[in-house]
TORNUVO-714867 format. One record per residue: residue in one letter; residue number from 0; x, y, z of N, C-alpha, C in turn. Coordinates in steps of 0.001 Angstrom, whole numbers, plus 500000, padded with zeros to 6 digits. Layout:
BEGIN
["A",NUM,[X,Y,Z],[X,Y,Z],[X,Y,Z]]
...
END
This chain:
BEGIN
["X",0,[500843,498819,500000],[500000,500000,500000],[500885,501240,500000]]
["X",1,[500301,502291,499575],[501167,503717,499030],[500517,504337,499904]]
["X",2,[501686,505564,500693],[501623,506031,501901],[500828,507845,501131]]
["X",3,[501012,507687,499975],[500436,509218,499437],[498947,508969,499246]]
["X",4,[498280,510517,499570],[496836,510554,499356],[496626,510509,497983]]
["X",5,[495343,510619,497773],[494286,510254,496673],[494899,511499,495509]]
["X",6,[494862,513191,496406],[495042,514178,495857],[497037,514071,495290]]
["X",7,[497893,513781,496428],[499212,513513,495964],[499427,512502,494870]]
["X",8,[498929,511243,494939],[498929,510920,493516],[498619,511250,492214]]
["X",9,[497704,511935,492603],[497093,512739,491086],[498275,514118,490517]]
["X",10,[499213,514597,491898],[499532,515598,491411],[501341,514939,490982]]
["X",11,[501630,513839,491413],[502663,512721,491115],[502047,512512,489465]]
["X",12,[501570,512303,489185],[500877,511875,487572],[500907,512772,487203]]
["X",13,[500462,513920,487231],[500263,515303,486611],[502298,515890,486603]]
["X",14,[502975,515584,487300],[504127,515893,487325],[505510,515029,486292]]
["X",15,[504709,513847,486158],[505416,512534,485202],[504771,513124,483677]]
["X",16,[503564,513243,483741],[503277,513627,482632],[503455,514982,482272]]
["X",17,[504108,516144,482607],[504707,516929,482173],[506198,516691,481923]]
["X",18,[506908,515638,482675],[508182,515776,482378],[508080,515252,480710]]
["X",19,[507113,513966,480339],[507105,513445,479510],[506750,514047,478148]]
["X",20,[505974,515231,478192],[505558,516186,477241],[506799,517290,477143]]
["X",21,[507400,517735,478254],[508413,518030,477623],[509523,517506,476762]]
["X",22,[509875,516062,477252],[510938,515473,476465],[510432,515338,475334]]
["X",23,[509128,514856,474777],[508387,515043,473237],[508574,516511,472767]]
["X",24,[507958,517342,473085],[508164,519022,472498],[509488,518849,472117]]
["X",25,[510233,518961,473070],[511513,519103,472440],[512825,518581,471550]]
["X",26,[512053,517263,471593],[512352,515818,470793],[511600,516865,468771]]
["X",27,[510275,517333,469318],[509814,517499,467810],[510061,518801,467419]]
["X",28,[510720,520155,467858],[511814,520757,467666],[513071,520862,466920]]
["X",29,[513671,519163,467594],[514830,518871,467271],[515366,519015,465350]]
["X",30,[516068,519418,464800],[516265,519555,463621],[516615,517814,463279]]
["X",31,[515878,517421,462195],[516261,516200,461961],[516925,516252,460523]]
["X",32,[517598,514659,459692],[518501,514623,459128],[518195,513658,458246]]
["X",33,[517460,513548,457493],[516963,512855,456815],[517905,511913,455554]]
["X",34,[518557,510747,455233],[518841,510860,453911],[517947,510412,452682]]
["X",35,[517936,510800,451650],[517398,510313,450400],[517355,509562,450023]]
["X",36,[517414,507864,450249],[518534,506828,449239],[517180,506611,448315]]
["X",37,[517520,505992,447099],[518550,505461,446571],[519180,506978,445969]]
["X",38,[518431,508119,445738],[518803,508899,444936],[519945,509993,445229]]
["X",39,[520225,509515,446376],[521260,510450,446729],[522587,509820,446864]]
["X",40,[522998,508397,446917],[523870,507586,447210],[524913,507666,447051]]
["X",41,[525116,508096,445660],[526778,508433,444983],[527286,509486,445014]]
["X",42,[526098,510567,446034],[526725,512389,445811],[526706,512755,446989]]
["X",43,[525283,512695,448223],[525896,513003,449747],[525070,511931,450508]]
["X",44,[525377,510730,449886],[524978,509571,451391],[525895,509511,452312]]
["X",45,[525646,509780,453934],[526583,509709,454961],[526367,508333,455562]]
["X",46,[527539,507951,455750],[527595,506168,456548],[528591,506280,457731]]
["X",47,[528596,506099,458631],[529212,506029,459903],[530851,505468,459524]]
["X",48,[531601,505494,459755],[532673,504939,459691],[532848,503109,460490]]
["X",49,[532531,503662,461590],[532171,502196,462461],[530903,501383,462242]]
["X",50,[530438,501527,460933],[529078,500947,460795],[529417,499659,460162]]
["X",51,[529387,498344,460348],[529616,497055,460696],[528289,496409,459210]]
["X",52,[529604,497016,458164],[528403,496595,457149],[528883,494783,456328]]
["X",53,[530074,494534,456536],[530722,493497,455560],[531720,493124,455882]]
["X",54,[531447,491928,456380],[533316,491463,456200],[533819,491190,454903]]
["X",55,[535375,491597,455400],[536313,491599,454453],[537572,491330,454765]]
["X",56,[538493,490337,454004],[539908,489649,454839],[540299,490683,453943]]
["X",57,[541572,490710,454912],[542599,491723,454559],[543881,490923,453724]]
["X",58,[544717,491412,452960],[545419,491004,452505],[547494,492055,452440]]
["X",59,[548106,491185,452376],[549737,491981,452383],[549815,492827,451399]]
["X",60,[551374,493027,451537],[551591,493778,450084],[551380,493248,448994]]
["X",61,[551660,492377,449231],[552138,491136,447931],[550819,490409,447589]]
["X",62,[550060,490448,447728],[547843,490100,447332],[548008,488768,447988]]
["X",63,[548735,488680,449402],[548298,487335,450200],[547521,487582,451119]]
["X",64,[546608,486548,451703],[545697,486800,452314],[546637,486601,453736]]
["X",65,[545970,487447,454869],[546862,487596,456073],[546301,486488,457036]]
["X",66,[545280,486021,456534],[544697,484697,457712],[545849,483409,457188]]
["X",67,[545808,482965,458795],[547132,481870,459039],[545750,480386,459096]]
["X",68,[544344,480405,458929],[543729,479067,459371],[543533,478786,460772]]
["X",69,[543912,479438,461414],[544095,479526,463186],[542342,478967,463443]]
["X",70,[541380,479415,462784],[539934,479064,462946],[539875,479850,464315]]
["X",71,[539849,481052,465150],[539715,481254,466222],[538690,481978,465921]]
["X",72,[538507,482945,464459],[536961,483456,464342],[536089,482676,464166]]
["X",73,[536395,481182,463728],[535278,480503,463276],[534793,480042,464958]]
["X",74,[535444,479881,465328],[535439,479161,467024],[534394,480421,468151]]
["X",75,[534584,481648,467770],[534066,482462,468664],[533020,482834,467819]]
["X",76,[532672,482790,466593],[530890,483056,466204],[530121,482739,466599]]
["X",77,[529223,483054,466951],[528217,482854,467958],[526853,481733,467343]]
["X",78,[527154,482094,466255],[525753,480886,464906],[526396,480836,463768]]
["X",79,[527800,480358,463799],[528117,479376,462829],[528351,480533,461315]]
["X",80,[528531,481260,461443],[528564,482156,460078],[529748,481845,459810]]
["X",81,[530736,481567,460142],[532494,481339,459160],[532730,479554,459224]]
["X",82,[533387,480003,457969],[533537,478330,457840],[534727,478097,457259]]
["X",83,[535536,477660,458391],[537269,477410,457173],[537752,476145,457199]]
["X",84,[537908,475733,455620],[538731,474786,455522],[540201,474752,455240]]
["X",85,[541299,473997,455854],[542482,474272,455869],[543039,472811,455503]]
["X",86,[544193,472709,455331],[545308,471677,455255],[546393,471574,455542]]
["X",87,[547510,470662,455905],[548343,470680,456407],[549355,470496,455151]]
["X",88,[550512,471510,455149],[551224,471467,454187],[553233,471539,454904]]
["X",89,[553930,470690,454243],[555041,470865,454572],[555892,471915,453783]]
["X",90,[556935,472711,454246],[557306,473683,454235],[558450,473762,453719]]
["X",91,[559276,473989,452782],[560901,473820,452289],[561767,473648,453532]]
["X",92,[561309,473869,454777],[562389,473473,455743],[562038,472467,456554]]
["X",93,[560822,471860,455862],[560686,470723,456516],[559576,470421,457783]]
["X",94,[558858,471720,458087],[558030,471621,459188],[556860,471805,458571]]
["X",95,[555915,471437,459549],[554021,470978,459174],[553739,472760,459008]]
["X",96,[552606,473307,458148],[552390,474235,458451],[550755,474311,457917]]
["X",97,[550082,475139,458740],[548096,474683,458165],[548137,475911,457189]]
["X",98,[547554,475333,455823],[547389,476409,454786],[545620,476966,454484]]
["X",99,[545093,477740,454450],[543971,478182,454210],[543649,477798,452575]]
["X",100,[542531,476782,452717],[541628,476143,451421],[540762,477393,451228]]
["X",101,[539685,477328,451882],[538850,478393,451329],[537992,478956,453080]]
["X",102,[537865,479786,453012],[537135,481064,453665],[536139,481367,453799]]
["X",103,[534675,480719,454168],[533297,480807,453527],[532527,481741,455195]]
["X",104,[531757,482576,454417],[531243,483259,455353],[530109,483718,454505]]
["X",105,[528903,483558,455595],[527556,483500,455364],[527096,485036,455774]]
["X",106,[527052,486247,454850],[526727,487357,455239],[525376,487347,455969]]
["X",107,[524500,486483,455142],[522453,486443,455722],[522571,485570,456826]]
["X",108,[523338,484761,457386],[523511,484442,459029],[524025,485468,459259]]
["X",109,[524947,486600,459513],[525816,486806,460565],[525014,487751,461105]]
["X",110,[525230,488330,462803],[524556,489440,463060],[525470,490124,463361]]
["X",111,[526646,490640,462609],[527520,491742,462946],[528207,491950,464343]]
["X",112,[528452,490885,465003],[528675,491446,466555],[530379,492006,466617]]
["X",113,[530959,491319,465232],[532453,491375,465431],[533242,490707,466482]]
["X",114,[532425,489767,466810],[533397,489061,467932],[534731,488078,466986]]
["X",115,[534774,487817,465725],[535493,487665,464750],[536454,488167,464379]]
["X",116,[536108,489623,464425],[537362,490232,463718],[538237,490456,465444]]
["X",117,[537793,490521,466467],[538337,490597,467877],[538966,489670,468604]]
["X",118,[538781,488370,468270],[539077,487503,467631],[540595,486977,467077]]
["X",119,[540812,487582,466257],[541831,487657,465058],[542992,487928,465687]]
["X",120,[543786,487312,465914],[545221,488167,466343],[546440,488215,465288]]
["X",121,[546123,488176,463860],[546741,488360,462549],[546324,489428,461904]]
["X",122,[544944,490164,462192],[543929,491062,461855],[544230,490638,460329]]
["X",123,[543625,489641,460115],[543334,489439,458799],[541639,489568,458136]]
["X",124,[540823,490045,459298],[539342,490511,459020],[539287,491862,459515]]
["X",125,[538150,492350,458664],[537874,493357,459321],[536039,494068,458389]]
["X",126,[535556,494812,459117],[534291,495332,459104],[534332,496590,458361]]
["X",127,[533677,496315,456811],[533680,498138,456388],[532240,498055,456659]]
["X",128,[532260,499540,456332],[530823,500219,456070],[530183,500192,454514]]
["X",129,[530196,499467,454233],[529424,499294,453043],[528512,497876,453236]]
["X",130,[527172,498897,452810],[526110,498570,453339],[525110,497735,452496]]
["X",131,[525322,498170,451148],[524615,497722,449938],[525240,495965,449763]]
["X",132,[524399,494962,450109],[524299,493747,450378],[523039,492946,449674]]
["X",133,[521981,493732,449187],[520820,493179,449303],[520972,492042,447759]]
["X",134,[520296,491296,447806],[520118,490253,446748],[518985,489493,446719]]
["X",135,[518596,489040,445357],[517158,488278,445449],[517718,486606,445721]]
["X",136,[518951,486570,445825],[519199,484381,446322],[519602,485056,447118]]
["X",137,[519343,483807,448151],[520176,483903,449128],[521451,483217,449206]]
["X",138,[521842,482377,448475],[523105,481688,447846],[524258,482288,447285]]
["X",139,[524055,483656,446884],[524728,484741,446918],[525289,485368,447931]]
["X",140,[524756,485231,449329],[524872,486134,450340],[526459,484921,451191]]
["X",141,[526954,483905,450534],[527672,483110,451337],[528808,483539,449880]]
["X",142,[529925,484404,450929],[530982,485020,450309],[532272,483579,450420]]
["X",143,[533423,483733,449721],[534353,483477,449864],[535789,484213,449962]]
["X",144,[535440,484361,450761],[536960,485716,451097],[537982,485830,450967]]
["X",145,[538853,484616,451143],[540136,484661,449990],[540004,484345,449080]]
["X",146,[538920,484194,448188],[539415,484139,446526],[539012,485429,445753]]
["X",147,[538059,486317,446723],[537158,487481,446291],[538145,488860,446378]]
["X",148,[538104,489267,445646],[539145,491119,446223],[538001,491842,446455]]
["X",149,[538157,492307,447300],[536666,493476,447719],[536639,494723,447102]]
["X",150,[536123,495337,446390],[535268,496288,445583],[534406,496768,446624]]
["X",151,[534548,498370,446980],[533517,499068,447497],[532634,499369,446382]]
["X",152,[531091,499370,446743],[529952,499756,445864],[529679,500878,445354]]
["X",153,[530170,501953,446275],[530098,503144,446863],[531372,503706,445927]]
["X",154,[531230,505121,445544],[532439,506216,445802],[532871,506644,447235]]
["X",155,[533439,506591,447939],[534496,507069,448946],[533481,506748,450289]]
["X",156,[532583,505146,449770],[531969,505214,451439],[532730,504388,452189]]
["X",157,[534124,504155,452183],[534716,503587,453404],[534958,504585,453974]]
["X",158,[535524,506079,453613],[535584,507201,454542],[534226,507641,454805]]
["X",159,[533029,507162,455032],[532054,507557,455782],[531392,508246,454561]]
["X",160,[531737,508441,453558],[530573,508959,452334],[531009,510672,452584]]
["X",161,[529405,511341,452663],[529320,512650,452307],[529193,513316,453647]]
["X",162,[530038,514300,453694],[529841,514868,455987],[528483,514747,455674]]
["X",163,[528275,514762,457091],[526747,515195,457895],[526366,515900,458031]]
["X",164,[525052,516407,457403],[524623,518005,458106],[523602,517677,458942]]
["X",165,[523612,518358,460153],[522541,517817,460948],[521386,518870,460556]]
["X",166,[520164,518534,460581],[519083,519629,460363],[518944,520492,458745]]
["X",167,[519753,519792,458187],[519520,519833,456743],[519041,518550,455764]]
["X",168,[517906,518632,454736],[517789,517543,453968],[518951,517127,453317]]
["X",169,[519886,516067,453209],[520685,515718,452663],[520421,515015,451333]]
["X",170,[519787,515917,450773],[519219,515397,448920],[519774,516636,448290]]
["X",171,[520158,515904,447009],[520533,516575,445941],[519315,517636,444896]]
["X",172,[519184,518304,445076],[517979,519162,444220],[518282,519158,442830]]
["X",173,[517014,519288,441917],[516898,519376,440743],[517142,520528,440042]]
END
């Protein structure tokens, strides 16, 4: 049982519900930031830099892929999205060494958590922001990462695309 009268509760409610009308007013005030897609995409679409759109293995100078087969991303995914097959290969000096077969990663499983690329202590993965993924198979969406060179979709959206204006439409006018 509640130690406030009939009249103090009512004026407890009347006090919640003003805080709550203020945070709305001023929420619909707020200048918002709309983007355009598709039509604005290639001239001022803004994308976060840290926005966790695609994996992508990294590779040396020399176009080798930097994953050693270690499987430690495949081991810490949480539902099975990486899948590596490896082999054991001997080495001109004579010792065992595991070579990377192929690299398979299921973009339409994964849910982006990056516990993969964190994972990695070769940093041979890593997360751009490119976002444009969509496809009508889904048989498409299961990449192979060392045989693929990655192509951004985008003009310059690994640097985050076009600045941000906050409180301006970010569309291109006619």
């Amino acid at each position: 049982m509640s130690n406030k009268s009939y009249f103090g509760g009512i004026a407890e409610g009347l006090k919640t519900l003003a805080t709550g009308m203020k945070i709305t007013w001023k929420e619909y005030f707020t200048p918002k930031s709309t983007e355009q897609y598709p039509e604005n995409r290639k001239t001022t679409l803004h994308v976060a830099k840290r926005h966790r759109g695609r994996l992508v293995m990294l590779r040396n100078d020399d176009g080798a892929v930097k994953c050693t087969a270690c499987t430690l991303c495949e081991k810490t995914c949480p539902n099975g999205t990486i899948k590596i097959t490896s082999q054991m290969v001997t080495t001109e000096e004579g010792k065992k060494k595991r070579q990377l077969v192929d690299y398979q990663y299921d973009l339409g499983d994964c849910m982006f958590c990056q516990l993969c690329v964190n994972a990695c202590n070769f940093g041979a993965i890593e997360f751009t922001n490119d976002f444009e993924n969509s496809t009508f198979e889904r048989e498409s969406l299961v990449l192979h990462l060392d045989k693929e060179e990655y192509k951004s979709s985008l003009p310059n959206i690994l640097d985050g695309g076009a600045p941000l204006t906050i409180g301006k439409f970010n569309t291109k006018t006619k």
